[in-house]
N, CA, C and O atoms as CSV, one atom per row, in Angstrom:
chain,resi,resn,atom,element,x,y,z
A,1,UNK,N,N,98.193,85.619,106.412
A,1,UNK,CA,C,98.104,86.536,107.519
A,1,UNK,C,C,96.781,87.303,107.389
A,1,UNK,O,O,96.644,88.067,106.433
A,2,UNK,N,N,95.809,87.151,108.278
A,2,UNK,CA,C,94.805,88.109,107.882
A,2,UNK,C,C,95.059,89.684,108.164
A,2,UNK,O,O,95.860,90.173,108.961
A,3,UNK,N,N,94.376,90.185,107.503
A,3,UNK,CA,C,94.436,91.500,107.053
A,3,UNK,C,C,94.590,92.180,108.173
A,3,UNK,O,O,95.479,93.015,108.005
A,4,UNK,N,N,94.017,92.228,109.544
A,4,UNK,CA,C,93.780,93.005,110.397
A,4,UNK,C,C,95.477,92.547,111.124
A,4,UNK,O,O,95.457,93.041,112.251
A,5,UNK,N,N,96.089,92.228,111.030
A,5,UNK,CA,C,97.381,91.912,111.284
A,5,UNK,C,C,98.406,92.719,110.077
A,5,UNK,O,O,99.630,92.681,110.203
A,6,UNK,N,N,97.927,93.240,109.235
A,6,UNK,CA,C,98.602,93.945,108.091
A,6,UNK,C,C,98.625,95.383,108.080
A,6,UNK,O,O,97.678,95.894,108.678
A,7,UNK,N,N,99.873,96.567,107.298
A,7,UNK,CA,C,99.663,97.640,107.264
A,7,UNK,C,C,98.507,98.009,106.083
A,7,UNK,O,O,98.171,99.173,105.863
A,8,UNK,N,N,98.049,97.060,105.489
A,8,UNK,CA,C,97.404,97.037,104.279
A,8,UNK,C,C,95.678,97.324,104.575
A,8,UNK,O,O,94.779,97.655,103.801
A,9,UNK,N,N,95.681,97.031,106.068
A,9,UNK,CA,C,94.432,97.254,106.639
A,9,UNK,C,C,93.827,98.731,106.419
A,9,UNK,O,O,92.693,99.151,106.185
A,10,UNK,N,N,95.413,99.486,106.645
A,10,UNK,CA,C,94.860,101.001,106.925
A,10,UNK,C,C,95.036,101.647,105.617
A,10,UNK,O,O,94.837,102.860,105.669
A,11,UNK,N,N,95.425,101.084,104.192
A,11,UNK,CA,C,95.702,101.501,103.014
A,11,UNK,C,C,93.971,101.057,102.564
A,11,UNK,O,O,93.444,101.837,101.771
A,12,UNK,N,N,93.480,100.366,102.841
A,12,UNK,CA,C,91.832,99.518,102.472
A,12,UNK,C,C,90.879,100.764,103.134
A,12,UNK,O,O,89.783,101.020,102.635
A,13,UNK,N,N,91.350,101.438,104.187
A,13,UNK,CA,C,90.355,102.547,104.599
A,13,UNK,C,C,89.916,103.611,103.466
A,13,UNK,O,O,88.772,104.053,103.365
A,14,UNK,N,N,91.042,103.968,102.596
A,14,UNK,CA,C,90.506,105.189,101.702
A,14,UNK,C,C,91.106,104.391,100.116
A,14,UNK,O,O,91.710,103.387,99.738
A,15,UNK,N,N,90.503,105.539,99.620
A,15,UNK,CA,C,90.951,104.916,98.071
A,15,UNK,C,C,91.814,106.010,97.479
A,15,UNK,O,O,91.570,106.572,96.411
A,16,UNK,N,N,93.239,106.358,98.567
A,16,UNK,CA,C,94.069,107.200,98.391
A,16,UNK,C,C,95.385,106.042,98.492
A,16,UNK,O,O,95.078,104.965,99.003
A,17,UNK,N,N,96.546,106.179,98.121
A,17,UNK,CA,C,97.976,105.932,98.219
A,17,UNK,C,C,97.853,106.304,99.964
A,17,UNK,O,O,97.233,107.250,100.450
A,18,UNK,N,N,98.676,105.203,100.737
A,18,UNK,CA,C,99.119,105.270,101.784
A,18,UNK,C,C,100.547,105.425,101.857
A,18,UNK,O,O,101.256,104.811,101.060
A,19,UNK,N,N,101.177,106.384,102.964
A,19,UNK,CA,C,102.754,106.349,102.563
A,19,UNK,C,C,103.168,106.173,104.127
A,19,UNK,O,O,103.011,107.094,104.928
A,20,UNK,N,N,103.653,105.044,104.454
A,20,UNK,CA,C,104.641,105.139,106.064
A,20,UNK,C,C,105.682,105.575,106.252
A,20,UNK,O,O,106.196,105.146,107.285
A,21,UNK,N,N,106.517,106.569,105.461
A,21,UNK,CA,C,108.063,106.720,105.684
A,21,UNK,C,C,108.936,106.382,106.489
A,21,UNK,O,O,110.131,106.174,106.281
A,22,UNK,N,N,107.872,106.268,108.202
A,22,UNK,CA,C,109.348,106.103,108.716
A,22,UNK,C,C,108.186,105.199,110.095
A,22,UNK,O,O,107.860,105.801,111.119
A,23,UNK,N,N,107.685,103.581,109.773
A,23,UNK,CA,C,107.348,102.921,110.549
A,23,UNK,C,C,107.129,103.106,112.036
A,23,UNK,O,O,106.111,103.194,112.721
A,24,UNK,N,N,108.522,103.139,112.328
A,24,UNK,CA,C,108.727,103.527,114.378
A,24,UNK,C,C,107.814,104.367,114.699
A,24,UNK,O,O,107.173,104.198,115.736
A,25,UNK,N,N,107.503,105.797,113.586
A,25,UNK,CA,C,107.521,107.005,113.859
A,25,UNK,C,C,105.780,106.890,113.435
A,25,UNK,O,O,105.304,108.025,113.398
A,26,UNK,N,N,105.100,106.176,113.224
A,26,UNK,CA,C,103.580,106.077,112.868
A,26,UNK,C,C,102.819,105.439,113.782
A,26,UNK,O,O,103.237,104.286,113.884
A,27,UNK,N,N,101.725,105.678,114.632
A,27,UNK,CA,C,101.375,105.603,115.934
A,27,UNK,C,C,100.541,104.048,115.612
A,27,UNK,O,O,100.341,103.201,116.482
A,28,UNK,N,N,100.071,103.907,113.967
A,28,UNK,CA,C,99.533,102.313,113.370
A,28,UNK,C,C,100.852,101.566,113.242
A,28,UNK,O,O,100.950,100.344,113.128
A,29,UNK,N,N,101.660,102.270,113.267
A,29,UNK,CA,C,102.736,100.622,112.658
A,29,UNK,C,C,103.589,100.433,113.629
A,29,UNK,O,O,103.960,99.271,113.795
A,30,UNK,N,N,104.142,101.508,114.542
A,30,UNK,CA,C,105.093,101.503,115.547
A,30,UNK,C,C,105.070,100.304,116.138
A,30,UNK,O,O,106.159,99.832,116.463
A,31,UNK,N,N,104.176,99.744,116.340
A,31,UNK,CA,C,104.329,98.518,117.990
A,31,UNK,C,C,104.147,97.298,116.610
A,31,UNK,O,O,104.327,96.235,117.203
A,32,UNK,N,N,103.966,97.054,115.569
A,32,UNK,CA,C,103.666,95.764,114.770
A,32,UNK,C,C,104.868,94.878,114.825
A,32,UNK,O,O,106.007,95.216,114.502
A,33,UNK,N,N,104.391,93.385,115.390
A,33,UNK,CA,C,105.783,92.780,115.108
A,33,UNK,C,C,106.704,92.807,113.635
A,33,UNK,O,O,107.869,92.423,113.738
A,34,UNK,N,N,106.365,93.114,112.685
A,34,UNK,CA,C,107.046,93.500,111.484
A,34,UNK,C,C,108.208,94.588,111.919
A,34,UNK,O,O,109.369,94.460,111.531
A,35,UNK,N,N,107.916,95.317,112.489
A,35,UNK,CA,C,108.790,96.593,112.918
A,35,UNK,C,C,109.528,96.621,114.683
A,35,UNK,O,O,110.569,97.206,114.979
A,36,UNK,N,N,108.754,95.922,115.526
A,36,UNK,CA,C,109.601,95.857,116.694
A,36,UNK,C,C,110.672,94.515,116.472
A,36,UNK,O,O,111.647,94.573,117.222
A,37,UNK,N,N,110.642,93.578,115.754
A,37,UNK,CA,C,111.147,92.564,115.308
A,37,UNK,C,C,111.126,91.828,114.018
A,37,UNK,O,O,110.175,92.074,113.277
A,38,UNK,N,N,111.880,91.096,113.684
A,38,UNK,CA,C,111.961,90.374,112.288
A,38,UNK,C,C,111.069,90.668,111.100
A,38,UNK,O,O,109.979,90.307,111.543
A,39,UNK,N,N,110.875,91.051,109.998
A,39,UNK,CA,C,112.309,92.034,109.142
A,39,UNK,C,C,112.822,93.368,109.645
A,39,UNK,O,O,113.759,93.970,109.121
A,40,UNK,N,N,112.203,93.747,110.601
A,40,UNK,CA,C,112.174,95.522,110.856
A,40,UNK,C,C,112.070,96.551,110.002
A,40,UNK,O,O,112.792,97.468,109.609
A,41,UNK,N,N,110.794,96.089,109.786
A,41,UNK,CA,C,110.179,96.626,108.329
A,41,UNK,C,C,110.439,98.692,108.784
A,41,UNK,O,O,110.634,99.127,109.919
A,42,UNK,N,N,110.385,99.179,108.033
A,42,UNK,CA,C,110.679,100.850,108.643
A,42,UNK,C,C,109.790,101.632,107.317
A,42,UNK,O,O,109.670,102.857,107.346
A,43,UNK,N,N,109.300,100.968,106.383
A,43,UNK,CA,C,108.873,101.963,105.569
A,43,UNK,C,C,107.474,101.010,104.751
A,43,UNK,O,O,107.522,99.793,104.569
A,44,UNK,N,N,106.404,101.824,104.383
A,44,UNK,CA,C,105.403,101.171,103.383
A,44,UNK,C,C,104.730,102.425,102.698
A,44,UNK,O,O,104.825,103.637,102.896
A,45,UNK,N,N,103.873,101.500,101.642
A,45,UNK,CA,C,103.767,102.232,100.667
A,45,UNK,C,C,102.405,101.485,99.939
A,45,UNK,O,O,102.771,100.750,99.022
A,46,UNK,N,N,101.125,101.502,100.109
A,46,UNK,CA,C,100.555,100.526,99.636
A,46,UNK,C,C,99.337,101.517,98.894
A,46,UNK,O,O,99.083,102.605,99.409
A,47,UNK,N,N,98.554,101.030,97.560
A,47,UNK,CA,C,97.616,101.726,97.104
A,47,UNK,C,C,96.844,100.357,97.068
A,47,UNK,O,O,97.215,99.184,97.037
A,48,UNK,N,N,95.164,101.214,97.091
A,48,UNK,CA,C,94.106,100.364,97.310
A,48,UNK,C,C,93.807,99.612,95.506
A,48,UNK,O,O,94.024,100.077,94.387
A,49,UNK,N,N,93.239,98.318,95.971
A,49,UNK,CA,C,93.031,97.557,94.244
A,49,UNK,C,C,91.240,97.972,94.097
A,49,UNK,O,O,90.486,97.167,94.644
A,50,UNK,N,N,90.751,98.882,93.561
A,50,UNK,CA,C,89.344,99.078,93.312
A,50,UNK,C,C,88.611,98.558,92.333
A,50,UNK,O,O,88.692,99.201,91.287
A,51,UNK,N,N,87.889,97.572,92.300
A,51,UNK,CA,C,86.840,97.131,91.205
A,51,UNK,C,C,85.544,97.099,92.114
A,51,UNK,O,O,85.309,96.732,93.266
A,52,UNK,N,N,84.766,97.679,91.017
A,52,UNK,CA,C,83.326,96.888,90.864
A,52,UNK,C,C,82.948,97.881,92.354
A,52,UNK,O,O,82.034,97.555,93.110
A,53,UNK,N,N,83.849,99.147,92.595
A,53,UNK,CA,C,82.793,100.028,93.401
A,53,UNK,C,C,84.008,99.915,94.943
A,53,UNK,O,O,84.221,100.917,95.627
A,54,UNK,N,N,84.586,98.719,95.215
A,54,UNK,CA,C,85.258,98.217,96.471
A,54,UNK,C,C,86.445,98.092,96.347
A,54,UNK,O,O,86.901,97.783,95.246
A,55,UNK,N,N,87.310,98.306,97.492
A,55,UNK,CA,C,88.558,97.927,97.751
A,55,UNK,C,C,88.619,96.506,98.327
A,55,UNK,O,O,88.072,95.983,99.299
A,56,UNK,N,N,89.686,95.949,97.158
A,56,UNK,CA,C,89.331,94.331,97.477
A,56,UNK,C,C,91.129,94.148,97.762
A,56,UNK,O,O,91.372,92.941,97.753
A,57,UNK,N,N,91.951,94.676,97.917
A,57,UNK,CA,C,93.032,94.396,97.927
A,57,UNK,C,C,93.773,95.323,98.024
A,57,UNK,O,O,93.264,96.439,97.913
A,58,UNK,N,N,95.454,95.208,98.301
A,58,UNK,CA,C,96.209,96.601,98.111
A,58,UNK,C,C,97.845,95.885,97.096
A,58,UNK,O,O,98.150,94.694,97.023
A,59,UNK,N,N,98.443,96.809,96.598
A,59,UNK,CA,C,99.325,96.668,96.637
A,59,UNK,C,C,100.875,97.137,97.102
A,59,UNK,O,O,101.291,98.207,96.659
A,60,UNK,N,N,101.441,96.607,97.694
A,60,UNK,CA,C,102.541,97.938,98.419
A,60,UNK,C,C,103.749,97.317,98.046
A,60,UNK,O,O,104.040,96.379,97.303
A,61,UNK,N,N,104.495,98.253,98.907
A,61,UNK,CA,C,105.808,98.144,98.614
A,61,UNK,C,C,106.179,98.234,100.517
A,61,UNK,O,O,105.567,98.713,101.472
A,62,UNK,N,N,107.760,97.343,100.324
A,62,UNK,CA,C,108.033,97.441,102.165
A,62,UNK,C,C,109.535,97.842,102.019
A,62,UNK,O,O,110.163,97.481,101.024
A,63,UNK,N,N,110.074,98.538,102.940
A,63,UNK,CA,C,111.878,98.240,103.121
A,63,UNK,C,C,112.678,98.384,104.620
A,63,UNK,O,O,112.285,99.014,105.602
A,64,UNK,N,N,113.514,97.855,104.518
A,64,UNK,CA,C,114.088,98.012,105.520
A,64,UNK,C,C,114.562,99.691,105.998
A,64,UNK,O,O,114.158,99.966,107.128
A,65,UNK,N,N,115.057,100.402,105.560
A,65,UNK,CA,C,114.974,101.388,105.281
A,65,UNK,C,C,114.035,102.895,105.785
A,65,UNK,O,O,113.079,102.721,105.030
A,66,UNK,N,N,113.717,104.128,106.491
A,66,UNK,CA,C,112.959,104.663,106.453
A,66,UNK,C,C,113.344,105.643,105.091
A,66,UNK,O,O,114.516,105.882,104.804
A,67,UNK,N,N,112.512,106.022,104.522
A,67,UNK,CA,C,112.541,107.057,103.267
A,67,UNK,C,C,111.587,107.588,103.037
A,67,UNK,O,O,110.564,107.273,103.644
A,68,UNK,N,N,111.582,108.522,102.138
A,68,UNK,CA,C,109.902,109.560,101.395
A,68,UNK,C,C,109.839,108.682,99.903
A,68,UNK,O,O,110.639,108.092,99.175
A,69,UNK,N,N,108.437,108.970,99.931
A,69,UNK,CA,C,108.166,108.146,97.982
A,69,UNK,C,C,108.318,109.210,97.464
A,69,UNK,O,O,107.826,110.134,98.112
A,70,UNK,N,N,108.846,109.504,96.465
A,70,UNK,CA,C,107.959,110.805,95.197
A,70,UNK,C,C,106.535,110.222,94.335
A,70,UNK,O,O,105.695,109.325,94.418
A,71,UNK,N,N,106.915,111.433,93.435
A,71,UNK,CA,C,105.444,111.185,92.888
A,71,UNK,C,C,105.597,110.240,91.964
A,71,UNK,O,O,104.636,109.568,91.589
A,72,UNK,N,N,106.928,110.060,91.445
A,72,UNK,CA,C,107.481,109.237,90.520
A,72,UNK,C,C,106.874,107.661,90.990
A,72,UNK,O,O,105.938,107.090,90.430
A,73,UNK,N,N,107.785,107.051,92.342
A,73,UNK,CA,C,107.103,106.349,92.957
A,73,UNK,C,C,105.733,105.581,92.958
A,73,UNK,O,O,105.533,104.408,92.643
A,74,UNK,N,N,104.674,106.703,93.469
A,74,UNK,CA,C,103.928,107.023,94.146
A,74,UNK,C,C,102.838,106.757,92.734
A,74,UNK,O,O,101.775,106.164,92.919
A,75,UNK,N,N,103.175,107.189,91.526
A,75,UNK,CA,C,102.308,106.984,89.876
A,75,UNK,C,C,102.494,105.519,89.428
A,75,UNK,O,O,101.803,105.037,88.530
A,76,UNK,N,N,103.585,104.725,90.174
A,76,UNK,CA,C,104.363,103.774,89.325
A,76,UNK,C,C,103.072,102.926,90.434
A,76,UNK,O,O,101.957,102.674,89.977
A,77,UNK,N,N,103.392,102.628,91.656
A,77,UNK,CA,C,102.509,102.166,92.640
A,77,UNK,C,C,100.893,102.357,91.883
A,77,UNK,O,O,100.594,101.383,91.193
A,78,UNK,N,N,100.034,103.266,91.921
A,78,UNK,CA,C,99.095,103.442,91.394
A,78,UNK,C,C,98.335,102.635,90.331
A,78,UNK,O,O,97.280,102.009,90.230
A,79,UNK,N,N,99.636,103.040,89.428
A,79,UNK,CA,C,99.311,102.148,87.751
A,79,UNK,C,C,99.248,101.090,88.233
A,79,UNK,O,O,98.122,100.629,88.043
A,80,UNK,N,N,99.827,100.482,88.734
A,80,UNK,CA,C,99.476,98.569,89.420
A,80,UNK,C,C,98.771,98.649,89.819
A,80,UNK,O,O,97.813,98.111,89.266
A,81,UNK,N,N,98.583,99.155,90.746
A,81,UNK,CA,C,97.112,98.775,91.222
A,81,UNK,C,C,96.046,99.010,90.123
A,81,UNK,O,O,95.029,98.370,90.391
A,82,UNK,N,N,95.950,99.683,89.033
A,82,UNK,CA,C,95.113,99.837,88.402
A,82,UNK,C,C,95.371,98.422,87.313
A,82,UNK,O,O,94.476,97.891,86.655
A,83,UNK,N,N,96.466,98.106,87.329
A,83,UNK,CA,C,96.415,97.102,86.537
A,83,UNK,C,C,95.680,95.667,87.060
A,83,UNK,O,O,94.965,94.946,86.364
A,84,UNK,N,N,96.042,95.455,88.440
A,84,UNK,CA,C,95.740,94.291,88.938
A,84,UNK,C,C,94.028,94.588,88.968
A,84,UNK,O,O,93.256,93.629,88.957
A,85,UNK,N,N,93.657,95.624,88.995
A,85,UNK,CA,C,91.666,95.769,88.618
A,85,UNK,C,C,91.514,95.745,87.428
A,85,UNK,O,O,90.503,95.117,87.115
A,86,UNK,N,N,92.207,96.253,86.394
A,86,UNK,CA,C,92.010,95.772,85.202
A,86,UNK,C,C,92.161,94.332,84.668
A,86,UNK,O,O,91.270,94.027,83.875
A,87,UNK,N,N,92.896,93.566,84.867
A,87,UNK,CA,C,93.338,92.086,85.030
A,87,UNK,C,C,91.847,91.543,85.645
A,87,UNK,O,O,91.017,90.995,84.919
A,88,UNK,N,N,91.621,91.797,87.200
A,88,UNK,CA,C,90.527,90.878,87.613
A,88,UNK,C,C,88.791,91.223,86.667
A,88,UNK,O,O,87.829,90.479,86.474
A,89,UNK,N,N,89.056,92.700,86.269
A,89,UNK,CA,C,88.003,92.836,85.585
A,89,UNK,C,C,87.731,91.789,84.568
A,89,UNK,O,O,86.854,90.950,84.770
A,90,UNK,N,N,88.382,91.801,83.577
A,90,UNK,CA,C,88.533,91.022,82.539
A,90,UNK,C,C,88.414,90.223,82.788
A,90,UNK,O,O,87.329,89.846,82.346
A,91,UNK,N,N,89.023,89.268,83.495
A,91,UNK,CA,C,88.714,88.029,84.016
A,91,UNK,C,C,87.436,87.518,83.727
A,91,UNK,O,O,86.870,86.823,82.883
A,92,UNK,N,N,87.111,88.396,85.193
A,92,UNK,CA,C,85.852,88.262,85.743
A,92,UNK,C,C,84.685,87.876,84.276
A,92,UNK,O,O,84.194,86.756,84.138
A,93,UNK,N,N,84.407,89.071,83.282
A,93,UNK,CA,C,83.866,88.695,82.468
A,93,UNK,C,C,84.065,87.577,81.403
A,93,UNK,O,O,83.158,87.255,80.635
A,94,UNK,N,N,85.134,87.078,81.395
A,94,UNK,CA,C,85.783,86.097,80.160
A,94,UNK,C,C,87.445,85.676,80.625
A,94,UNK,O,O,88.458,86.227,80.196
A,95,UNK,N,N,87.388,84.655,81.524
A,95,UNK,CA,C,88.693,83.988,81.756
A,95,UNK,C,C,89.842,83.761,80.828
A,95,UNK,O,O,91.014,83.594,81.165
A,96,UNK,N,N,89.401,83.777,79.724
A,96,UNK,CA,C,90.707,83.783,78.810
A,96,UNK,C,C,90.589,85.157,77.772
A,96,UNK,O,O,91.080,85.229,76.646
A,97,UNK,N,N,89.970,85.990,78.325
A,97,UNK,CA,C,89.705,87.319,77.565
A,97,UNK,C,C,91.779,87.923,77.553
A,97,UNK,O,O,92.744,87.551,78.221
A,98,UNK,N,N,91.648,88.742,76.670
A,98,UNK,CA,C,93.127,89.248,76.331
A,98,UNK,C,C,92.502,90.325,77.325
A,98,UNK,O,O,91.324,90.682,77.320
A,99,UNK,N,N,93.607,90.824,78.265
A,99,UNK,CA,C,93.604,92.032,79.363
A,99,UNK,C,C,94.280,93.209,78.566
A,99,UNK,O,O,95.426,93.213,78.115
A,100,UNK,N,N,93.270,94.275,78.479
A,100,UNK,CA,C,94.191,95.666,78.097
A,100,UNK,C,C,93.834,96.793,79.388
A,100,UNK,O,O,92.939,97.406,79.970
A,101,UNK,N,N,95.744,96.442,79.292
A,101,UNK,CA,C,96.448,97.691,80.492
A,101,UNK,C,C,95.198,99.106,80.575
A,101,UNK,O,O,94.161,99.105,79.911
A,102,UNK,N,N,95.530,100.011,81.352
A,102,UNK,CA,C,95.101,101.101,81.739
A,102,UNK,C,C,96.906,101.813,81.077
A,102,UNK,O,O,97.955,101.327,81.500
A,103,UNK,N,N,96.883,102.747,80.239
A,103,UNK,CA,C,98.141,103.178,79.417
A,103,UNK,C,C,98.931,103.819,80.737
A,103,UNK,O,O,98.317,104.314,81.683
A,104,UNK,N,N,99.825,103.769,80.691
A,104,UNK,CA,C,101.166,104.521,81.626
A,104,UNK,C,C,102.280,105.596,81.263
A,104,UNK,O,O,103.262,105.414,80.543
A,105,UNK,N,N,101.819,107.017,82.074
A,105,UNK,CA,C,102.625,107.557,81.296
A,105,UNK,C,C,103.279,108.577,82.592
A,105,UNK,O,O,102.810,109.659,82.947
A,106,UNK,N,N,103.840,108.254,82.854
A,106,UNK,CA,C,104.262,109.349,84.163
A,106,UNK,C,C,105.053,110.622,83.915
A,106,UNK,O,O,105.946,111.028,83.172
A,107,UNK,N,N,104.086,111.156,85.156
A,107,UNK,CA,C,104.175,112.894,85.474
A,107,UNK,C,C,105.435,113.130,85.274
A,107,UNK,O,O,105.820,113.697,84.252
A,108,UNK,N,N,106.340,112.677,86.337
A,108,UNK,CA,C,107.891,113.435,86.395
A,108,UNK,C,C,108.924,111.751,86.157
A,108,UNK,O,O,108.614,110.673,86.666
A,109,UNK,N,N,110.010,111.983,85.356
A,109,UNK,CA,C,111.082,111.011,85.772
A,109,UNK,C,C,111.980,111.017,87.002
A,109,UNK,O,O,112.543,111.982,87.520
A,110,UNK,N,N,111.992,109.920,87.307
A,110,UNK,CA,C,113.274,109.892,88.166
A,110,UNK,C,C,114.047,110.846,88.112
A,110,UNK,O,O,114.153,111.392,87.014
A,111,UNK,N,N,114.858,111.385,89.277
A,111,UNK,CA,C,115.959,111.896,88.806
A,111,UNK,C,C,117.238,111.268,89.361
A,111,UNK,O,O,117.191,110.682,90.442
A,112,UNK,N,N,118.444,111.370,88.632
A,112,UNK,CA,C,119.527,110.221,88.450
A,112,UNK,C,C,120.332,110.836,90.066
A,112,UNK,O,O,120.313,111.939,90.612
A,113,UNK,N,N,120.792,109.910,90.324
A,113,UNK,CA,C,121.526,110.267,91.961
A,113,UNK,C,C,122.784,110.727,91.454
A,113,UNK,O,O,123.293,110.528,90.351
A,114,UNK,N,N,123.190,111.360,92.420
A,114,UNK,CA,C,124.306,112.381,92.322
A,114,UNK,C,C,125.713,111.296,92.548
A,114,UNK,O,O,126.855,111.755,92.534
């Protein structure tokens, strides 16, 4: 699917966490066939993949569902993306180089549902 057909388009604009909570209700995603029809996507969540200066990718999250992320969320999202630039970095210099993570340690835990 090219990109300009994706919510991932508008997560590639900044090199911030994008959050859709509630699809219908977002004036970019409202009319997307993802959301007027088949899955009826209602929520996203995508952070930008940055190497080498550029946003070359995103990674998100989708659900049927409208909801809020926390920060919990929202750190867990992040670290991937930092991983998947750490991964292509490495690469990039030495294809069979051993990849070391960016460490993970998050702000707040979950908290357990009632």
């Amino acid at each position: 699917m090219p990109v300009g057909e994706t919510f991932c388009q508008y997560t590639l604009e900044s090199d911030s966490i994008l959050v859709i909570p509630d699809t219908t209700q977002d004036a970019r995603s409202a009319l997307h066939r993802f959301v007027t029809g088949e899955p009826g996507l209602r929520f996203y969540a995508g952070a930008p993949i940055i190497t080498g200066g550029f946003r070359i990718g995103t990674v998100c999250v989708l659900d049927t569902r409208p909801h809020d992320a926390d920060e919990f969320d929202l750190g867990v999202l992040t670290h991937m993306a930092l991983m998947v630039a750490a991964t292509l970095e490495a690469r990039k210099l030495n294809p069979r180089a051993k990849v070391v993570y960016p460490r993970y340690r998050a702000q707040t835990k979950r908290s357990e549902p009632n």
